[in-house]
Biotite code that builds the C-alpha atoms (Angstrom):
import biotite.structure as struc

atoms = struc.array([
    struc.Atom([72.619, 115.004, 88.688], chain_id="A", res_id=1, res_name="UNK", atom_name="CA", element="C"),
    struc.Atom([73.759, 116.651, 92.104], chain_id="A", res_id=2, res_name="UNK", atom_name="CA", element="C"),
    struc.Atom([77.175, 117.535, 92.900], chain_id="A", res_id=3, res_name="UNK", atom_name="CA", element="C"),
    struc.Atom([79.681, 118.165, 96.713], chain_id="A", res_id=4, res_name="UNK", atom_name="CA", element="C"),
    struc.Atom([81.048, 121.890, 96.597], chain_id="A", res_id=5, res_name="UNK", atom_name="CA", element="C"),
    struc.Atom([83.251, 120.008, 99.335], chain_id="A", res_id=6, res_name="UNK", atom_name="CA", element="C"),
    struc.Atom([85.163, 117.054, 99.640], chain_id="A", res_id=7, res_name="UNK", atom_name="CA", element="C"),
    struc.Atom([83.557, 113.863, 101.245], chain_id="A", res_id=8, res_name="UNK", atom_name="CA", element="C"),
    struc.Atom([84.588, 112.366, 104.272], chain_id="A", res_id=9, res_name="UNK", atom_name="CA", element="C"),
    struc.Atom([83.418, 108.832, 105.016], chain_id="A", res_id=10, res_name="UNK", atom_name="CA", element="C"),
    struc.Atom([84.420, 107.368, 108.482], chain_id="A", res_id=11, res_name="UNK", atom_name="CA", element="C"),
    struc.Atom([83.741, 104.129, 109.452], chain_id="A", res_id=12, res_name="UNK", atom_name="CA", element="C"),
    struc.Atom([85.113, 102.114, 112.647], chain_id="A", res_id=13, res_name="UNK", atom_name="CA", element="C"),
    struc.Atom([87.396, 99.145, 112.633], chain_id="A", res_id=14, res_name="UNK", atom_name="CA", element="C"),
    struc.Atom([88.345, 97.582, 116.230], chain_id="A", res_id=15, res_name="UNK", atom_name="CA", element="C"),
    struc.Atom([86.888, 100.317, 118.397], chain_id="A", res_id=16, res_name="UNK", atom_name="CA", element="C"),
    struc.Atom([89.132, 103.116, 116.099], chain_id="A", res_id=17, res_name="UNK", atom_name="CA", element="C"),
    struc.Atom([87.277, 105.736, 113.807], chain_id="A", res_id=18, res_name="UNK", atom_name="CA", element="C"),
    struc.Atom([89.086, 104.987, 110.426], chain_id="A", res_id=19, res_name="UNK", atom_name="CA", element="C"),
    struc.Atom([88.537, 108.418, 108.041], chain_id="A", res_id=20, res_name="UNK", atom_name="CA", element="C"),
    struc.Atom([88.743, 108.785, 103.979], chain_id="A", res_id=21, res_name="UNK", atom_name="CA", element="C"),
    struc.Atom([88.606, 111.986, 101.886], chain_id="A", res_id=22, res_name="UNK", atom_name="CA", element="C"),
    struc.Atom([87.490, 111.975, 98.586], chain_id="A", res_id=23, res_name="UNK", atom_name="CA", element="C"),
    struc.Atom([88.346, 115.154, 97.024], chain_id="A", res_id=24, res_name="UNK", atom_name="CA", element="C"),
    struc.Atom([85.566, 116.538, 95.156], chain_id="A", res_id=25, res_name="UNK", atom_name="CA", element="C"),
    struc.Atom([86.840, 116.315, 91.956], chain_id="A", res_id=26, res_name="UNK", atom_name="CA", element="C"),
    struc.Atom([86.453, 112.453, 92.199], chain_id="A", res_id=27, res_name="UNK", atom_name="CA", element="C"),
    struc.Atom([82.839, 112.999, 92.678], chain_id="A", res_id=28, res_name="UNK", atom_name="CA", element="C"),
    struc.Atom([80.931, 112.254, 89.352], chain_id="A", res_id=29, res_name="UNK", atom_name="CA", element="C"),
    struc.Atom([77.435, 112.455, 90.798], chain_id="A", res_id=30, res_name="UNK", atom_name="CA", element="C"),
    struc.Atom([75.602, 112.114, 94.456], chain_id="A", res_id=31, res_name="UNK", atom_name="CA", element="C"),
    struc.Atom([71.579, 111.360, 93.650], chain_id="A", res_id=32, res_name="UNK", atom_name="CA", element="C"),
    struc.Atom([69.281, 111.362, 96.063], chain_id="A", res_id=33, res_name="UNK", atom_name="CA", element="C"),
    struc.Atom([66.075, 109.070, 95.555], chain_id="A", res_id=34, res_name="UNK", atom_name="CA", element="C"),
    struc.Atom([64.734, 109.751, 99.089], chain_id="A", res_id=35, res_name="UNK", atom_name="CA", element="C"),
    struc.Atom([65.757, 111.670, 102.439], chain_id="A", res_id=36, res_name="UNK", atom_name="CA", element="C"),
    struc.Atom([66.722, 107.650, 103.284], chain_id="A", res_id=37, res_name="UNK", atom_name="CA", element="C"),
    struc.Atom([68.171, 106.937, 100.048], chain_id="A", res_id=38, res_name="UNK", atom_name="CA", element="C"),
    struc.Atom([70.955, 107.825, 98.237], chain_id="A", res_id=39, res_name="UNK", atom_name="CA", element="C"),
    struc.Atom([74.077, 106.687, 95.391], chain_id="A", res_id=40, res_name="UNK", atom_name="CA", element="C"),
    struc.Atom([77.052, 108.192, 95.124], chain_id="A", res_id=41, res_name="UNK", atom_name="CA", element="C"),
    struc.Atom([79.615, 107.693, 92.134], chain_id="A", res_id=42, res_name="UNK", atom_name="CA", element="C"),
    struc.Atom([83.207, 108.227, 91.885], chain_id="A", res_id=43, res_name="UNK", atom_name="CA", element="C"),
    struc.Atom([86.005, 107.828, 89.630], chain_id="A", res_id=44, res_name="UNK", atom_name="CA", element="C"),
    struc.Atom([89.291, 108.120, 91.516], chain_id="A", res_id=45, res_name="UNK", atom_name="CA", element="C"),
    struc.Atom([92.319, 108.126, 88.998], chain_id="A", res_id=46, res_name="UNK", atom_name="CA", element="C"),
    struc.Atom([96.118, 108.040, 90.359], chain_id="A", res_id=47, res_name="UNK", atom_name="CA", element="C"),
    struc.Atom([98.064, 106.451, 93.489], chain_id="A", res_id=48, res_name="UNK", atom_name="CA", element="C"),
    struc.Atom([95.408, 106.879, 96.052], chain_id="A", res_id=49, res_name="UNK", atom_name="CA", element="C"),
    struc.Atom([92.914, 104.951, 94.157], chain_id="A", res_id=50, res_name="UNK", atom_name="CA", element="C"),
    struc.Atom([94.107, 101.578, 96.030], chain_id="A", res_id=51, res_name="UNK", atom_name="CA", element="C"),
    struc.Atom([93.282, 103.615, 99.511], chain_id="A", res_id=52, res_name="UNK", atom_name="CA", element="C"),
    struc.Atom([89.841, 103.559, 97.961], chain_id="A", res_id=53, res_name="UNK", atom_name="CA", element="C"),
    struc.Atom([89.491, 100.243, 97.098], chain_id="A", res_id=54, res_name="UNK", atom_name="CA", element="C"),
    struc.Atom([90.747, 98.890, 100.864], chain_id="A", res_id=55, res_name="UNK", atom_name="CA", element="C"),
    struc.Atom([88.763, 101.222, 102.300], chain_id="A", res_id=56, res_name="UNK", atom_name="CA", element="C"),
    struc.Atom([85.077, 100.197, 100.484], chain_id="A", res_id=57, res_name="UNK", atom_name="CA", element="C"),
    struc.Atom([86.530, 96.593, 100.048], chain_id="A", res_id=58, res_name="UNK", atom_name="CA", element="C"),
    struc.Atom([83.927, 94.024, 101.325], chain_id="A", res_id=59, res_name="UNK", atom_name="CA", element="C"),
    struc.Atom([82.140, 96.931, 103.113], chain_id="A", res_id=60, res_name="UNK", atom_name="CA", element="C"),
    struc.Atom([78.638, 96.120, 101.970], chain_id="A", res_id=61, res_name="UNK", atom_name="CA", element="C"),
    struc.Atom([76.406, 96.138, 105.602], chain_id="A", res_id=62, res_name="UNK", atom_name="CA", element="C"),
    struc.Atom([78.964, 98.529, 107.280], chain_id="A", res_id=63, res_name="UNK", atom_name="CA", element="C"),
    struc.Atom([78.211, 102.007, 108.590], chain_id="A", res_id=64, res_name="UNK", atom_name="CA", element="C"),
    struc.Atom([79.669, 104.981, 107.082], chain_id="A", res_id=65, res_name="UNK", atom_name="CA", element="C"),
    struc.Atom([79.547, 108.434, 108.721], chain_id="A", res_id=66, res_name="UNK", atom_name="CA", element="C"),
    struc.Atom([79.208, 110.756, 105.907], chain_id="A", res_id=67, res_name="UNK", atom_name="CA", element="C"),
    struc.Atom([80.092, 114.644, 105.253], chain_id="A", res_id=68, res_name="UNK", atom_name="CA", element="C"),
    struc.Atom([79.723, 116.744, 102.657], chain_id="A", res_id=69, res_name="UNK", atom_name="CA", element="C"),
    struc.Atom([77.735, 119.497, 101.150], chain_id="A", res_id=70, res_name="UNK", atom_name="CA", element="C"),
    struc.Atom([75.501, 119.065, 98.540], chain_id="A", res_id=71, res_name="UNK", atom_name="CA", element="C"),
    struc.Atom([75.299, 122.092, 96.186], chain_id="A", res_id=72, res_name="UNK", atom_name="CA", element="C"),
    struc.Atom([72.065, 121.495, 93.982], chain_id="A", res_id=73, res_name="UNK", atom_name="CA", element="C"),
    struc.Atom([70.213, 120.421, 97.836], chain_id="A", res_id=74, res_name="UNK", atom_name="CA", element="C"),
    struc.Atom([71.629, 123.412, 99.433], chain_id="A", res_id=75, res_name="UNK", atom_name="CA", element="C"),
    struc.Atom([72.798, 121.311, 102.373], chain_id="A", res_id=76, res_name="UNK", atom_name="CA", element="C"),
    struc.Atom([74.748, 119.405, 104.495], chain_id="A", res_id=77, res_name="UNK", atom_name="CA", element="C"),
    struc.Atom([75.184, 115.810, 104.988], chain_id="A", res_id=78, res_name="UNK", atom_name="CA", element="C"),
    struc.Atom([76.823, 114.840, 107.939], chain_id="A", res_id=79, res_name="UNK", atom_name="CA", element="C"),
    struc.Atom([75.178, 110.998, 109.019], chain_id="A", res_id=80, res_name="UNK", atom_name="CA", element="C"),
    struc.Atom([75.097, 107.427, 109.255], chain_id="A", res_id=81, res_name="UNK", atom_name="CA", element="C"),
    struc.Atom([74.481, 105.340, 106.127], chain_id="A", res_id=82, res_name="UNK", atom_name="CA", element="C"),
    struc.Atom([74.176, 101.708, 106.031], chain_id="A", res_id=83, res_name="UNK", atom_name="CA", element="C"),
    struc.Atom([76.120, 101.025, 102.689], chain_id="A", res_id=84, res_name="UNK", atom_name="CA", element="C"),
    struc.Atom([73.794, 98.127, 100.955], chain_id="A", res_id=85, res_name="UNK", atom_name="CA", element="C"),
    struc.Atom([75.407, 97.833, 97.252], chain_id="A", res_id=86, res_name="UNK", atom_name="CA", element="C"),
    struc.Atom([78.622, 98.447, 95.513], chain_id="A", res_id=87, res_name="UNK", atom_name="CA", element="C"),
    struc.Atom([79.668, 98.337, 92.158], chain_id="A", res_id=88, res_name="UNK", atom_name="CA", element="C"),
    struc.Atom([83.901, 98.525, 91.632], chain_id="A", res_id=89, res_name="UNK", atom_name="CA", element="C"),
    struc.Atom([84.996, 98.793, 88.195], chain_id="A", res_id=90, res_name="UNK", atom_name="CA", element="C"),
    struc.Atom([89.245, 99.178, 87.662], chain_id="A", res_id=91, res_name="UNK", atom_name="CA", element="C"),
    struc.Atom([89.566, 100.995, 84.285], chain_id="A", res_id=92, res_name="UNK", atom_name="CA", element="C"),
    struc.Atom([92.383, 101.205, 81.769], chain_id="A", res_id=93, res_name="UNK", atom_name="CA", element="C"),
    struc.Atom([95.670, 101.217, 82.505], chain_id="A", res_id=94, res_name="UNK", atom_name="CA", element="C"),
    struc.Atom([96.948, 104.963, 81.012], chain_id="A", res_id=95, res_name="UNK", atom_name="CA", element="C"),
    struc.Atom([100.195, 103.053, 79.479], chain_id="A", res_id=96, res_name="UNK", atom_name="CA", element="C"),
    struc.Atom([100.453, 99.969, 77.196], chain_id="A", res_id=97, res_name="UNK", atom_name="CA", element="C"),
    struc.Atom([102.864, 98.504, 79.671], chain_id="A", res_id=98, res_name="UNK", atom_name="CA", element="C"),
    struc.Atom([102.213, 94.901, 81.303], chain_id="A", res_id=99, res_name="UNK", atom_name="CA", element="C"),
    struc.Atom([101.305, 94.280, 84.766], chain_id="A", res_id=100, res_name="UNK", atom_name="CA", element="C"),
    struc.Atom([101.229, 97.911, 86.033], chain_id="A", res_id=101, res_name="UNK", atom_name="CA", element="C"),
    struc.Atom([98.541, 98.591, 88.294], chain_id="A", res_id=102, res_name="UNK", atom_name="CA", element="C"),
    struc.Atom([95.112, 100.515, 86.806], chain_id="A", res_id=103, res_name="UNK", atom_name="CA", element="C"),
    struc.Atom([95.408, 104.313, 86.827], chain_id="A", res_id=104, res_name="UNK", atom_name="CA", element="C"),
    struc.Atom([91.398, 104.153, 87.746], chain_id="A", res_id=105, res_name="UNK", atom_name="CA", element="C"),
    struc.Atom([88.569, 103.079, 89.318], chain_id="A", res_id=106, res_name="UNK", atom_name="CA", element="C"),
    struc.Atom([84.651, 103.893, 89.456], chain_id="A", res_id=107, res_name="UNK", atom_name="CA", element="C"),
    struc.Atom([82.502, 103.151, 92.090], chain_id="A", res_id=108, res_name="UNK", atom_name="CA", element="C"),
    struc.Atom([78.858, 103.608, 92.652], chain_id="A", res_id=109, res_name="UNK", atom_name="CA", element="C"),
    struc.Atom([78.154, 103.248, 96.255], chain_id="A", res_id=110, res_name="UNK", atom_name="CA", element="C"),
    struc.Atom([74.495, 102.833, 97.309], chain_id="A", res_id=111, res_name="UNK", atom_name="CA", element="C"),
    struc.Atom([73.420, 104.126, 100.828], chain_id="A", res_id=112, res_name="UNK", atom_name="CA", element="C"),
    struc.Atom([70.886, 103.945, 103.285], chain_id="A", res_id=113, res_name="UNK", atom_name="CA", element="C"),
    struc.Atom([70.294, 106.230, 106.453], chain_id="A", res_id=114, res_name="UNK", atom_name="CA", element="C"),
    struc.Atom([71.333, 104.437, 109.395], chain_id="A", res_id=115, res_name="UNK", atom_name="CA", element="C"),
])
């Protein structure tokens, strides 16, 4: 298991404009590297923003992602293009016992290849 000493900033373009999210890294649950080329990255985003997350990575399989961070057990930087082939959304339980609120979380495990 690896973890971001930073938070990670994925920007990807829509219409010719450079669209940017930051994940703080306290969503970050683990970033694991297979290869140099190959990497997943899991989050569990809990409160308001989480819905920012979901638009954002939304039907986003195939897209490019510029990605930054630093990766503390690597002892570097990552700061490229990824090719995001896979992701798995799961909304969790709702914190209250009240109907038709919105969740209070969501996990994702996004899997990445270098561009």
């Amino acid at each position: 298991m690896e973890y971001v000493s930073e938070p990670v900033i994925f920007t990807k373009e829509i219409d010719e404009k450079n669209i940017n999210l930051t994940v703080p890294e306290g969503f970050v649950k683990d970033l694991h590297f297979s290869t140099n080329e190959h990497f997943m990255l899991m989050l569990r985003v809990v409160g308001p923003d989480m819905n920012k997350v979901v638009d954002f990575f939304e039907d986003g399989e195939d897209e490019i992602y510029n990605i930054k961070t630093f990766d503390v057990v690597g002892n570097k930087e990552i700061n490229d293009d990824f090719i995001l082939t896979d992701i798995y959304m799961d909304e969790g339980p709702n914190l209250g016992v009240d109907i038709d609120i919105e969740p209070a979380m969501i996990r994702l495990i996004l899997d990445f290849l270098k561009n």
